[in-house]
C-alpha positions in Angstrom: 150.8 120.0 88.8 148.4 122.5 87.1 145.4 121.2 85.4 141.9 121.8 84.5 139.6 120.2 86.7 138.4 119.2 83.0 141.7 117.4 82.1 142.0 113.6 82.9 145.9 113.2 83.9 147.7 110.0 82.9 148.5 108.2 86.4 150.1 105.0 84.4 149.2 101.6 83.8 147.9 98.7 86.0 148.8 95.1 84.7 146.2 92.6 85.8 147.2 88.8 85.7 144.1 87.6 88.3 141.9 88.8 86.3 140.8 91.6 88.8 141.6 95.2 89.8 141.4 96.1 93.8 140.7 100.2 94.4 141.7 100.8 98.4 144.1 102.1 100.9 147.2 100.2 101.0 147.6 99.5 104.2 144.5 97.2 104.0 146.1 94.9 101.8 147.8 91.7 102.0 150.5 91.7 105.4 150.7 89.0 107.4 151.2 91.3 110.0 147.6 92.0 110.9 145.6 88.9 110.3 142.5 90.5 111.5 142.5 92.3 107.9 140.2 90.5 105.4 142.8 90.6 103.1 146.0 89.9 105.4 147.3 87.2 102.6 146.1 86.0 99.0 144.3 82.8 100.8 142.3 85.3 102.5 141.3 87.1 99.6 140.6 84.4 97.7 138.3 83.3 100.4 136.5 87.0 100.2 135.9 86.3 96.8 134.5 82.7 96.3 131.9 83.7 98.7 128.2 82.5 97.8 126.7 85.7 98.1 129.8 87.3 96.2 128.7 89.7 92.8 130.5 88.3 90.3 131.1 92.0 88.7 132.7 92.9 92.0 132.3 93.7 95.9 132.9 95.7 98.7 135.7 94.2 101.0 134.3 95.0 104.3 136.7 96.6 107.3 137.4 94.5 109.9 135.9 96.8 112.3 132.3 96.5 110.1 131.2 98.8 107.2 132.6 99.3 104.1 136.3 100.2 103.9 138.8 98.1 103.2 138.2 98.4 99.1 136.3 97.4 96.3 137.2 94.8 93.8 135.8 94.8 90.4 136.2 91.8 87.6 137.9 92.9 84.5 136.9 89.9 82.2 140.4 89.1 81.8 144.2 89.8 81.8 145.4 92.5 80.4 146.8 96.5 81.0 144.8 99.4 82.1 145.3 102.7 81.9 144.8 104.4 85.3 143.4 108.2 84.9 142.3 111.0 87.9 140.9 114.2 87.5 142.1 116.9 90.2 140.2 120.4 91.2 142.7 123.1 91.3 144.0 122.6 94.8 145.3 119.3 93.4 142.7 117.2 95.3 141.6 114.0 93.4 137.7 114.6 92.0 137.3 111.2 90.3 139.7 108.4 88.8 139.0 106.0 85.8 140.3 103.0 84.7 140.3 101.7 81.0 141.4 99.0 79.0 144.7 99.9 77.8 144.5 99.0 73.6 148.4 100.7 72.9 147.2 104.0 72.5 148.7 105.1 75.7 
């Protein structure tokens, strides 16, 4: 892929049901298989985020090994599609990514 480091590329669209989008590494999320992870099932998560000292814009889902890690949730303020957008540098490493309301113009 050759872009500008200008150009925002079209990753695809994120359809949110829970009202919620989740940036992070995938193999922090939901498995049963290491329950240590804050998020090893959607009980868990839902936990994480009913927390009294929760923002309700969105949080930091700490690692299990301390610190920050594990991903960040943000509140969309609803259901809907989003349109998922990165910008690379020229080497093809990601410099930032956006995510906006998809309105059909997609």
């Amino acid at each position: 892929m050759t872009t500008s480091p200008k150009s925002w590329v079209p990753l695809g669209i994120c359809h949110v049901d829970a009202g919620m989008l989740m940036v992070g590494d995938p193999c922090y999320s939901a498995h049963d298989s290491h329950p240590e992870h804050p998020i090893h099932n959607w009980s868990a998560f839902c936990d994480l985020l009913y927390k009294d000292d929760q923002n309700p814009r969105g949080m930091q889902i700490e690692h299990p090994r301390g610190g920050a890690g594990c991903g960040v949730v943000v509140c969309t303020g609803g259901d809907g599609q989003y349109k998922v957008e990165a910008r690379f540098n020229n080497h093809g490493d990601l410099l930032e990514m956006r995510v906006r309301p998809d309105r059909g113009e997609y």
